[in-house]
N, C-alpha and C positions, 0 to 999 in steps of 0.2 A: 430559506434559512440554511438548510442542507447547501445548497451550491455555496453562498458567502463560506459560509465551517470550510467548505473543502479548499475554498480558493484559497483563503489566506494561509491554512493548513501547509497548502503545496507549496507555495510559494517560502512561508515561515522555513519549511524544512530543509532547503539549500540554504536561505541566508545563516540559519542558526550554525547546518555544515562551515559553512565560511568563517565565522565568527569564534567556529571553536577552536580554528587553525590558528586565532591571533589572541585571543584571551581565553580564561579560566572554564574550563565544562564544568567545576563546580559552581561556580557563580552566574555561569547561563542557564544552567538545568534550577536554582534557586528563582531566577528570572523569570525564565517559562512559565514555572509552577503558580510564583506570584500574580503574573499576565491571565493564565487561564484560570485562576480565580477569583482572580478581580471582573473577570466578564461574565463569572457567572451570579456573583454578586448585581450585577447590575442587571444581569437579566431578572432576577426574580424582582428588586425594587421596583424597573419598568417594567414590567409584563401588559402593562397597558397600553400602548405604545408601541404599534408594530414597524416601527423604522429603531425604535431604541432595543426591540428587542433584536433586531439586523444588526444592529452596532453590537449588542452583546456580542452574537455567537461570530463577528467577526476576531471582536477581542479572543473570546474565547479558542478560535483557530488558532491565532497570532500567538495565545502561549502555551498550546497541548503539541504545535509541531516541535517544541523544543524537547519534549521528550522522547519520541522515539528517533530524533534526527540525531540526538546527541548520544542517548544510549547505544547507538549505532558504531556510531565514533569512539565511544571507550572500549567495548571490544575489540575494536579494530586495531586500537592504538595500545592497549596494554594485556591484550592477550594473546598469548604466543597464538603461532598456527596450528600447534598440534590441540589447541584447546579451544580453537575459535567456535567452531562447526556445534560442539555441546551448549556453548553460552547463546548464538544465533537461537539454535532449536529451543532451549527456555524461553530466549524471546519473542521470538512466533508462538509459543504455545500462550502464554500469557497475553497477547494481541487476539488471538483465537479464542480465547478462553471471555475474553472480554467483548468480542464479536458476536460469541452465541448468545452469552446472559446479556447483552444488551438490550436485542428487541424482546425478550421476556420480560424484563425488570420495564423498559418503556411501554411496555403494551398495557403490561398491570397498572404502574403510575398512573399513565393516562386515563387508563379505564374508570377506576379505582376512586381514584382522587386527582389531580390536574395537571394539564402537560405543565405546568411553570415550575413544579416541583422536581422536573428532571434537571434544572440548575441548581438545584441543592447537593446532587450525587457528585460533580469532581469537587467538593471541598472537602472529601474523605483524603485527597490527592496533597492536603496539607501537612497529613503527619508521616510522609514522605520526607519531606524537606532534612529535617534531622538528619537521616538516615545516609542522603546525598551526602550534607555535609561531614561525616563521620570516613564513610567509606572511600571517597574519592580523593585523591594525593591534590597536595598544594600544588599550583603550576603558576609559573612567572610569567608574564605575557611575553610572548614570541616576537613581538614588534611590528612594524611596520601598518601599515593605514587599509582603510577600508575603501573599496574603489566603489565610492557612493553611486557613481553614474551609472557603473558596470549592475549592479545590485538594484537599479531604479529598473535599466534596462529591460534585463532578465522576467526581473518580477512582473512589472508591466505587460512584456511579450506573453509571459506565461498566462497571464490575468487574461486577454483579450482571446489566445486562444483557447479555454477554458469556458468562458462566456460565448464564444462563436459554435462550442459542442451543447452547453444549454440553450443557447439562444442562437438556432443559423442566420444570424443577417452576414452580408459580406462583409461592412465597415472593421465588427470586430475580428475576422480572418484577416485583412487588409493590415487593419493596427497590429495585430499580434506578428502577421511575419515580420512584416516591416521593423517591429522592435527590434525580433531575434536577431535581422541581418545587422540592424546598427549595434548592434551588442557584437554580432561576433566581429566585426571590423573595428571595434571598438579596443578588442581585447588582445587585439594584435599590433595596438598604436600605444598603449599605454605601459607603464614600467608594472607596476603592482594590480595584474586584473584579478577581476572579480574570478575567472578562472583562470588559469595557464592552459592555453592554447595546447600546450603538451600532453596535456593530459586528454585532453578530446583527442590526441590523433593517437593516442596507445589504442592498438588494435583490439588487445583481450577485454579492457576496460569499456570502449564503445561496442565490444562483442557483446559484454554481458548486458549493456543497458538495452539495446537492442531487444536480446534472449526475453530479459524482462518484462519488457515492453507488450510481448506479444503473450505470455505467457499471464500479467496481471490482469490485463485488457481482457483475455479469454475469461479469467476464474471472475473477475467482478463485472462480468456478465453474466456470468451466468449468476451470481449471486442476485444480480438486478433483476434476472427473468424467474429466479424462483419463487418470490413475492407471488409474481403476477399467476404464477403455476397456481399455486396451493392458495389461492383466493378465488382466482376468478375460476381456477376448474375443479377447483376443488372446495370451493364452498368456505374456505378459512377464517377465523379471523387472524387481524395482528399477532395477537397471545399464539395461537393455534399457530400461527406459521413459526413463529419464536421456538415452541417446542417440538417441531417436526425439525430444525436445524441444528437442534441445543444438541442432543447425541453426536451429531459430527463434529461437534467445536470443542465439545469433552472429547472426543477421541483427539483430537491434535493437541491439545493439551496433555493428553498424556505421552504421545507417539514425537512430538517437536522434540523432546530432547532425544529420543532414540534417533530419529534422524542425523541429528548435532553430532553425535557417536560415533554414526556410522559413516558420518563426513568425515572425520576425524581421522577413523580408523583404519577406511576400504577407500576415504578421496569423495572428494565433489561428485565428480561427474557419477561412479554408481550410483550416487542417493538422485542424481538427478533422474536417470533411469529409472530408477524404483518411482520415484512420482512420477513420474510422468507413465508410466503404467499402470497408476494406480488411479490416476486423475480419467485419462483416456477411460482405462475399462471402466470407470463408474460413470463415463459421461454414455459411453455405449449403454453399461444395463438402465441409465435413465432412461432411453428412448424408447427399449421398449417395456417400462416398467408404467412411466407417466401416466397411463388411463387407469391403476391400478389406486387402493387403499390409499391414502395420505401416511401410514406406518410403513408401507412398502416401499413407497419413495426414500424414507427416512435412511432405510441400509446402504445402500449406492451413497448418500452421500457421506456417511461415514469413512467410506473409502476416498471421498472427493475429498474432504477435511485434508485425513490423514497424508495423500499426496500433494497437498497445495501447502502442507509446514512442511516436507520435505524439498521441493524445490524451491522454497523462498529460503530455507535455512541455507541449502547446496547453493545459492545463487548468490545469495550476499555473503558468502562465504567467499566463494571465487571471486567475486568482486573486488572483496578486500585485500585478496592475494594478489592483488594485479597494483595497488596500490602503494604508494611511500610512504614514509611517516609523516612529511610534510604536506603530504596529498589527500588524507584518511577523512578533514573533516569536511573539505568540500566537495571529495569523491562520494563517499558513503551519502550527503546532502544530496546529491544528483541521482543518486540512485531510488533515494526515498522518494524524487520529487520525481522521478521517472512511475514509479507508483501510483501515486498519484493523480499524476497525467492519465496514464491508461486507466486507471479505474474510471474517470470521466469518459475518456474517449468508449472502452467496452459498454457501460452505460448507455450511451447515448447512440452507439452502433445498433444494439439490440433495439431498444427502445426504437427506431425508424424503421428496423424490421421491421418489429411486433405491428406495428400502428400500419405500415404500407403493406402490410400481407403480403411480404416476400416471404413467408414461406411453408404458407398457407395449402400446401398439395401433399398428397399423398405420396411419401417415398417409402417410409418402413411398412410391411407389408402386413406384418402383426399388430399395426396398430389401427383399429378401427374406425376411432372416435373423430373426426371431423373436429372438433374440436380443440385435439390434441396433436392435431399434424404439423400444426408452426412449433408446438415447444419440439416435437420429438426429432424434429430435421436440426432445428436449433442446437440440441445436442450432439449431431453429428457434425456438425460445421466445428462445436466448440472443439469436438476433438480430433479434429484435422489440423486445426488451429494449434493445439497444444503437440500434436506432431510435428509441425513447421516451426516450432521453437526449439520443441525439441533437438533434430538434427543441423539449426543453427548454432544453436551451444557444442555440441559435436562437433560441429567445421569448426571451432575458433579456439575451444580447448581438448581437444579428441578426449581419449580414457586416462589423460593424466595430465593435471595444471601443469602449465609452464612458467617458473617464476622469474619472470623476466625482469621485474622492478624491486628493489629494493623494501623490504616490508618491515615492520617492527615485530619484537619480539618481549616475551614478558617476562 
């Protein structure tokens, strides 16, 4: 059920980018809202029914990726640059904020009373709608058509590579590249593609999807392997793992808009520095902290929190500076869906560590426990990894964005 939610999820989050370049963000984000409530509706009706309940949390993907692909997009598009980097960090903090309380609220449900009742919690997501419609300007549609094939393409490729990381047989590798290459030869034959070729070859823009790449794939891996930390070594349950994470996801809650700030204020690239030194050192004192209390582990990640709002805020920030106006919704769409991706891909990296005991030896010299020696090397890979991203974003925008494309302003 989790892989369907994410698939159409990722997939939903570029075409909705697409979609917002030619019609109204208020009448898509109205859209989504309705989509992802109407599949949660039907999940609780079926709950009987484990292929209907598949079809729910497909729905269910197909209309939650419309909100954070499109909110993405009105920042982009109607707030200046000197105010972007504060609105990004309330959006991360709010994503975080709803990360931590998630597995608390679903551990208790579950426990409690029944998983079908967690389709009850997005039709709170209802008396939003209003609120859309109030706040966000009328827009005319922009014109021109939707390059259904280009959109079949994509989505499809993505779908098959996605399912070849939960599921390695080679057919879906096979199907998956095979798509992308007919997509991008596609999109260089057509008048109206699903993307403009242009925009994949701007250098700072496939710098930062890149940066990303490596950067999301590290953190939601490790978000993947701390489940497995504080259960299996630590004796956890669900609930219990939920409130050993909850303090770091409050702290980026409060810390995402300082981030936003200090984008604003000092530039992308410091806040990216400061995460990314914040990320690193708390991936170091994990490793040798892991044989230690289940509250001990809790501190390190507060610091992990607090630098993973600061470079996703610095990242899609720069992002969006490298973008046009007519670029914003299916730039920022690629960006999400690059998210995405890597969240699967670090997932499912770790996950064939853990299971093939690569990395099962003794490297930190303070940690004793046999037991503990795949997570605590784990953690030094994550943060070598988060250094290799690091000094990629360095090569591509050094200590000062270069604004090289045309951007909007508010």
């Amino acid at each position: 059920m989790v892989t369907t939610f994410i698939l159409f999820f990722g997939i939903g989050s570029v075409i909705y980018g697409k979609l917002s370049d030619i019609y109204s963000l208020k009448k898509l984000i109205v859209i989504g809202i309705v989509i992802y409530n109407a599949g949660s509706v039907l999940g609780i009706l079926l709950q009987s029914s484990y292929a209907m309940v598949i079809a729910a949390r497909a729905i269910q993907g197909a209309g939650a990726s419309a909100i954070p692909a499109l909110i993405m997009v009105v920042v982009a598009r109607y707030f200046s640059m000197e105010d972007r980097g504060k609105v990004f960090g309330i959006l991360n903090s709010t994503v975080a904020f709803a990360v931590g309380v998630g597995p608390v609220i679903g551990g208790l449900v579950s426990a409690r009373l029944h998983w079908s009742l967690l389709f009850l919690i997005p039709l709170f997501t209802l008396i939003s709608i209003p609120f859309f419609r109030k706040v966000l300007p009328e827009e005319k549609p922009a014109g021109g058509r939707i390059d259904v094939l280009g959109a079949g393409l994509i989505g499809l490729g993505i779908a098959g590579l996605i399912l070849f990381l939960t599921e390695p047989r080679w057919y879906w590798l096979a199907g998956g590249i095979g798509l992308m290459v007919w997509f991008a030869v596609h999109i260089r034959r057509t008048s109206q593609p699903f993307i403009e070729p242009s925009l994949l070859r701007s250098p700072l823009f496939r710098s930062g999807l890149i940066v990303a790449f490596i950067m999301f794939s590290t953190v939601m891996g490790i978000m993947f392997a701390l489940p497995f930390i504080l259960t299996g070594l630590k004796g956890l349950t669900t609930s219990g793992v939920g409130w050993v994470l909850f303090p770091g996801a409050i702290s980026a809650v409060v810390f995402g808009p300082i981030g936003g700030t200090l984008a604003d204020k000092q530039g992308n690239p410091k806040v990216v520095l400061l995460g990314a030194l914040l990320l690193s050192g708390s991936l170091l004192l994990l490793s040798f902290l892991l044989p230690l209390a289940p509250w001990v582990i809790a501190v390190p990640l507060v610091l992990l929190y607090i630098g993973l709002s600061f470079i996703q805020t610095a990242l899609a920030n720069s992002v969006s500076q490298t973008l046009s106006l007519q670029e914003t919704g299916i730039g920022m769409g690629l960006f999400n869906l690059v998210g995405f991706i890597s969240g699967a891909v670090g997932s499912a990296l770790v996950g064939r560590v853990l299971d093939q005991g690569l990395l099962g030896f003794r490297l930190n010299p303070l940690v004793a426990d046999p037991g503990a020696w795949a997570y605590s090397n784990l953690m030094l890979v994550f943060a070598l990894a988060i250094l290799l991203g690091t000094l990629l974003y360095f090569r591509a925008y050094g200590f000062k964005l270069r604004r090289t494309r045309t951007s909007p302003s508010g």
